[in-house]
N, C-alpha and C positions, 0 to 999 in steps of 0.2 A: 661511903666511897663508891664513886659507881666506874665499874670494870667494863674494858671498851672488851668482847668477850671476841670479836672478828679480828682486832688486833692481836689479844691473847694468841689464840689460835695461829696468826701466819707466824705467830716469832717461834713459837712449838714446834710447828712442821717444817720451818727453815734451818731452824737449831738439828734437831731431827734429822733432814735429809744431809747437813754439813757433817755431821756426828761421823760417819765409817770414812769420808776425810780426812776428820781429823787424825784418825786412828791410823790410818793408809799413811798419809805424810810423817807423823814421827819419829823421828831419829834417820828421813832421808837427807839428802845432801841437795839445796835448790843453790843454782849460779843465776842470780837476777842481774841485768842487763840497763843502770838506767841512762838513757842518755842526757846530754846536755839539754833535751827541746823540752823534757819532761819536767827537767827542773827549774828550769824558766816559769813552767804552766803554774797558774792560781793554786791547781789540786796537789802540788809535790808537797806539802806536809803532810795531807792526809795519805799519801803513798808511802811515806817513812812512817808514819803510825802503824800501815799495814805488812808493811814489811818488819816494824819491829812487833808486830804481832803474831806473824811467822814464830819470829825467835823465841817465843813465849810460848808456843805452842811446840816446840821442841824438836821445830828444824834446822836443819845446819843448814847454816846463810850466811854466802859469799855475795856482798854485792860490789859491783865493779861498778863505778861511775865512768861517763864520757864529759865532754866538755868542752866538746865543736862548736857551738853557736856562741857561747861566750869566750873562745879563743876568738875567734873570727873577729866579733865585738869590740874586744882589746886592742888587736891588733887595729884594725883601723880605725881605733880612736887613735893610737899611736903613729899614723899616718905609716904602718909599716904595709907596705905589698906581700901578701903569699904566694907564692910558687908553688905550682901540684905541675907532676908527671906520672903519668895514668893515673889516677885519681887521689894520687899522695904528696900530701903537705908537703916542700923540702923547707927542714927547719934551720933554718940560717940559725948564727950566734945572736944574734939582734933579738929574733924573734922567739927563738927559745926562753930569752931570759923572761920574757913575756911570757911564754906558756906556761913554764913554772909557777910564775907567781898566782897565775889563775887555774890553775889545779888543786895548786897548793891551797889556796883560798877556801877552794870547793870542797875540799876534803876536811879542814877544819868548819865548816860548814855544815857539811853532813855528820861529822861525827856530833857536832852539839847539841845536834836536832835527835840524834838520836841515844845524847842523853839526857833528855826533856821525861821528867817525872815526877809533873806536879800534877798534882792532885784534883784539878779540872778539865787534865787534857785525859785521851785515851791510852795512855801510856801510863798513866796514874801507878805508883810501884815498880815501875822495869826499871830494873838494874841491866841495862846490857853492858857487856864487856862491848867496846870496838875497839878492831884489832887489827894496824895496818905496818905495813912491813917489810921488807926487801923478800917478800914470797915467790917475786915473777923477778929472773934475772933477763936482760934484755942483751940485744947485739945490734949492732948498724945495720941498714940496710944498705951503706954501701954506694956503688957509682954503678947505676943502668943505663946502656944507650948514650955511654958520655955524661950523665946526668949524675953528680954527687948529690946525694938526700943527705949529707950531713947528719947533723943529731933525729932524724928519724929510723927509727928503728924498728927489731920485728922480735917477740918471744924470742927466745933462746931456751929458758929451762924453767921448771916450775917445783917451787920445793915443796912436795905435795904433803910429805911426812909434819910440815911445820903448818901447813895448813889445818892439816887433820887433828893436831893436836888441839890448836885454838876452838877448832867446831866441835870436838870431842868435850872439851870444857866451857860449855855454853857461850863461848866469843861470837859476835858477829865481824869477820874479815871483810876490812872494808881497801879494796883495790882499786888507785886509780890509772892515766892513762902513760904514768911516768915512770919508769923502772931505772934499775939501777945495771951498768955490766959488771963483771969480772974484772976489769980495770979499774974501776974506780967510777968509772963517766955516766952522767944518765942519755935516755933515750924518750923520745915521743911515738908512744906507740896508739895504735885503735884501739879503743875500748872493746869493740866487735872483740877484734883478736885475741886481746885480754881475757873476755870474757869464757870464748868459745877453748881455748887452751886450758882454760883451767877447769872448763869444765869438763874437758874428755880427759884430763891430765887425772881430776878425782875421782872418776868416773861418776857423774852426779848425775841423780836424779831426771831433773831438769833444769832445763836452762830457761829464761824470761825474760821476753822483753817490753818496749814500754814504746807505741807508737802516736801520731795523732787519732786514727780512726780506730774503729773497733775490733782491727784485724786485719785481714788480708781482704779486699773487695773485691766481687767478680764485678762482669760488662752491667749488670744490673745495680751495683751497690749495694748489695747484699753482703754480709759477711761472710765466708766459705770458714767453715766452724774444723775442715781436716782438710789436711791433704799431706800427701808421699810426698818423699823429699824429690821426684821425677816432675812430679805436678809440683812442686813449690819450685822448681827449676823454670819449666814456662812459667809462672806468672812472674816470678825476677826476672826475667829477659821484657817484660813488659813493663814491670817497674822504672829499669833503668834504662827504657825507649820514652817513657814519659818523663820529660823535663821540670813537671808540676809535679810530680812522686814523692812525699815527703823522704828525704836523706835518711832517718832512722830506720825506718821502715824498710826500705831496699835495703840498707845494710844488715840492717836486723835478719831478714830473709835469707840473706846469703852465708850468714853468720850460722843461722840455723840450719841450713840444707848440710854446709862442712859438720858440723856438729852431729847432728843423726848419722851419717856415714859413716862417722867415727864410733858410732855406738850410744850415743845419749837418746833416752828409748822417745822422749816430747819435750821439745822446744814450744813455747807459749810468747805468745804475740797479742799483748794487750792495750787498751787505751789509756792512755794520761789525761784524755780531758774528762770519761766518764768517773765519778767517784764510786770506790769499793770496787771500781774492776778485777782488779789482782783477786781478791778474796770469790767475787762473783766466776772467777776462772776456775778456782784452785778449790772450792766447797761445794758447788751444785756441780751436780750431775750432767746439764749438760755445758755449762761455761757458759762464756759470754765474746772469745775471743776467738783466733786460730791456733790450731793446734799443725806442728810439723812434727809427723811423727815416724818412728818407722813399722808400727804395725799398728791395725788401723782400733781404735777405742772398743768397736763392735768388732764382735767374734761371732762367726757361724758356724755350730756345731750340731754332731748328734748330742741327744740329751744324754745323762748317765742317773743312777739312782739315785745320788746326790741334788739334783736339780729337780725332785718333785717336791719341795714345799716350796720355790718358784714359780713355778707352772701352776703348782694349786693357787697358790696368790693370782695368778695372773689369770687364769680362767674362770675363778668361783667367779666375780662381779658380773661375767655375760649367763652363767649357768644359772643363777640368781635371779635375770631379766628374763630367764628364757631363749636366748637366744645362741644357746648347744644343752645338751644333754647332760647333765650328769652324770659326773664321773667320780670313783670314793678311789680315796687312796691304796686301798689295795689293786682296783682296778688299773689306777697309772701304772703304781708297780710292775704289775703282768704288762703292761704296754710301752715301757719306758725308752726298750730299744728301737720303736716306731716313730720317736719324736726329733723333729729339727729344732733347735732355739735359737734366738740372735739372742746374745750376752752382751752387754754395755756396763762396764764398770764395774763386775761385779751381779747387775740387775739382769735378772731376763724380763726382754722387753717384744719378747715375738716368738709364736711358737707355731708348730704345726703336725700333725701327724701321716702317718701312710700306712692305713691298715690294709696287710695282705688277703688277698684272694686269689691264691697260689693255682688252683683247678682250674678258675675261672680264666688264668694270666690277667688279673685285673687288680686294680688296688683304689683305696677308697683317699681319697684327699680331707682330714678331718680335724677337727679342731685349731681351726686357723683362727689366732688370736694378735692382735698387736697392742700394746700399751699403747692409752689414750694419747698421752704426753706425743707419740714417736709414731703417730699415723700421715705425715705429710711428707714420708721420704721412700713410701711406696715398698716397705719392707713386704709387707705382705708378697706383693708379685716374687720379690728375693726370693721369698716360701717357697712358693707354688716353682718356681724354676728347678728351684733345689731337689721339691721332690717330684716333678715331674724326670730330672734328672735321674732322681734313685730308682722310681720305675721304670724306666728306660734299661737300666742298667740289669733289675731283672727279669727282662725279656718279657714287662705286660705290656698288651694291646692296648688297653684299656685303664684309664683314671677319672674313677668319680665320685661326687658331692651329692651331700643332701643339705638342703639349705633352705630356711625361710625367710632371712632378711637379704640376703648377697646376690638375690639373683642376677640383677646388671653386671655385678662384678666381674662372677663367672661368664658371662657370654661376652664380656668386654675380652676376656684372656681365652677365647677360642674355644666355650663350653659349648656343648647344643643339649636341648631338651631333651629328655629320655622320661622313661615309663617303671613302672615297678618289676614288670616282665622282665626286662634290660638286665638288672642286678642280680649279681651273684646269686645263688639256692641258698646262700648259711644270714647275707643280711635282706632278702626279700624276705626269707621269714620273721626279720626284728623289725623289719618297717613298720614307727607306728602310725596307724589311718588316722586318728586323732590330731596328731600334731601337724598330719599332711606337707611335710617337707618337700620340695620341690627336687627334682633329679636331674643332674646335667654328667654330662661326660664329656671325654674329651676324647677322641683317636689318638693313640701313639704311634709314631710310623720308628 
């Protein structure tokens, strides 16, 4: 039998880096978001695969379906006309009965798929419970500007106790865009709203949703991988200035921004047409989609004692090349309070130190390291700010390097060349002539 040993390997260190994932997600509460466009697309079974792989992995999972583009569908095969008033449906008696049937469709739809467990699909053994139900009580929205909306409606209450039980007993809650009121009557509500209500109502985890692109795009077509709910503000205002804007997505946006204010800590914005996106968001380290979050994924801190098998991870591979000095762990120790890290996930992924030379009012810039992965978003200069910042703050004149690979770097961020004279009396006498380290400094005003 011959063993492909490179594939071995990527499924090891993929498995691997998903591993503290999996752990991390267990027993929270995800609110996934799909819409109608998503389940149009070719990939929407392998989306319910991954979704009911979620539930297997033992998250609680509400998913809320929409069912915009195939209302629409119906309707004007029906030769019926829609009516919106600022961007809401008014669902007449005609067209309701229509809506109904096509929700209602959808949701037996989705439930069957998701109870598919034979034995050559990925779902091979899931038993999922799905669990749908008068959870979301709904009210009219009523007559605005003279304008009756009829049976379109908005959240009124959410019965969070009957939710919690079904996810508490491995149910998947499956919600869609039709609720029931306290009279008897139904209502057509947004999925968005649906979604984003129930998930600050449970206070969940995260909420997700399901776009065409890969996420939120900048002017470049890039994917922008974070942003604050202030910055996912502008880019919405830009979304719905573009006429070409795919509808889920601006919704999805907006849906998310309410969401984070209310307390849901990341909102996820993923692709429907890429496959394994969901899982590519929600198991590596750095995603594949946009995150709205309210505080930002990277943390910059001092280090504590705690974060030196970190740091030792993260500086043996250049101490190893040569390229710093070694350092033993008791030496971190003695120096731990000296150290800046950026933290990502859990990972440190960037570090740096400021060794004092108190007499001198000077301080050394040392050990500046970034993870290979996370060198093209310019953390390092973050470093160097940070702790040009902390010496500033105690009153040195003076911050400087010894370096033999970085010299451009340093003169790029306002180093100039210095001498061995320059340097403090306690590291002029550790300087070693062997290794010939280069010296720059910086002036602090």
């Amino acid at each position: 039998m011959v063993i492909n040993t490179a594939r071995t390997t990527e499924l090891v260190e993929g498995f691997r880096q998903s591993a503290p994932y999996v752990n991390a997600h267990r027993g929270k509460t995800f609110v996934l978001m799909l819409g109608g466009e998503a389940v149009n697309h070719a990939g929407y079974r392998s989306i319910i695969n991954d979704i009911a792989l979620l539930n297997s992995l033992g998250i609680k999972t509400v998913l809320v379906y929409g069912a915009r583009p195939q209302i629409d569908k119906a309707l004007q095969q029906a030769h019926i006309q829609s009516e919106f008033h600022q961007g809401v449906r008014i669902t007449d008696d005609e067209s309701f009965t229509l809506i109904k049937q096509v929700a209602g469709a959808l949701q037996l739809d989705l439930t069957a798929r998701l109870s598919t467990s034979l034995s050559n699909t990925p779902m091979s053994g899931a038993q999922i419970n799905v669990v749908s139900g008068n959870f979301v009580i709904a009210q009219p929205l009523g007559v605005a500007d003279g304008v009756d909306y009829c049976h379109s409606g908005r959240v009124r209450r959410i019965d969070v106790e009957g939710i919690r039980r079904q996810l508490n007993n491995s149910g998947l809650v499956l919600l869609g865009p039709i609720a029931a009121s306290v009279t008897g009557e139904s209502f057509n509500l947004t999925a968005e709203e649906v979604a984003t209500q129930v998930a600050i109502k449970l206070k969940a985890d995260k909420m997700i949703g399901f776009c065409s692109e890969n996420g939120i795009l900048n002017d470049l077509g890039d994917v922008i991988p974070e942003l604050m709910p202030n910055d996912a503000e502008t880019e919405l205002v830009k979304y719905q200035q573009d006429h070409d804007a795919c509808a889920s997505t601006t919704a999805f946006l907006a849906a998310s921004i309410d969401a984070c204010r209310n307390g849901i800590p990341r909102c996820h914005l993923v692709s429907y047409h890429q496959d394994g996106a969901l899982l590519q968001e929600l198991f590596s380290r750095d995603g594949i989609g946009t995150q709205i979050v309210t505080q930002s994924a990277e943390i910059l801190r001092r280090a504590t004692i705690s974060d030196i098998g970190g740091i030792l991870d993260l500086i043996r591979p250049l101490e190893e090349q040569g390229y710093l000095v070694r350092r033993s762990r008791e030496q971190l120790e003695i120096e731990i309070e000296q150290f800046t890290i950026i933290v990502r996930d859990g990972l440190i992924i960037g570090c740096a130190a400021l060794n004092p030379f108190e007499e001198e009012q000077a301080g050394e810039f040392a050990c500046l390291v970034v993870h290979p992965q996370y060198r093209d978003a310019d953390r390092g200069s973050v470093l160097l700010r940070t702790v040009i910042q902390q010496a500033k703050s105690l009153h040195y004149k003076t911050l400087f390097a010894l370096t033999t690979r970085s010299i451009h770097w340093f003169l790029e961020h306002g180093f100039e060349f210095a001498n061995v004279e320059d340097l403090p009396e306690k590291k002029k006498s550790l300087y070693n002539y062997q290794r010939r380290s280069k010296i720059l400094a910086l002036k602090l005003r």
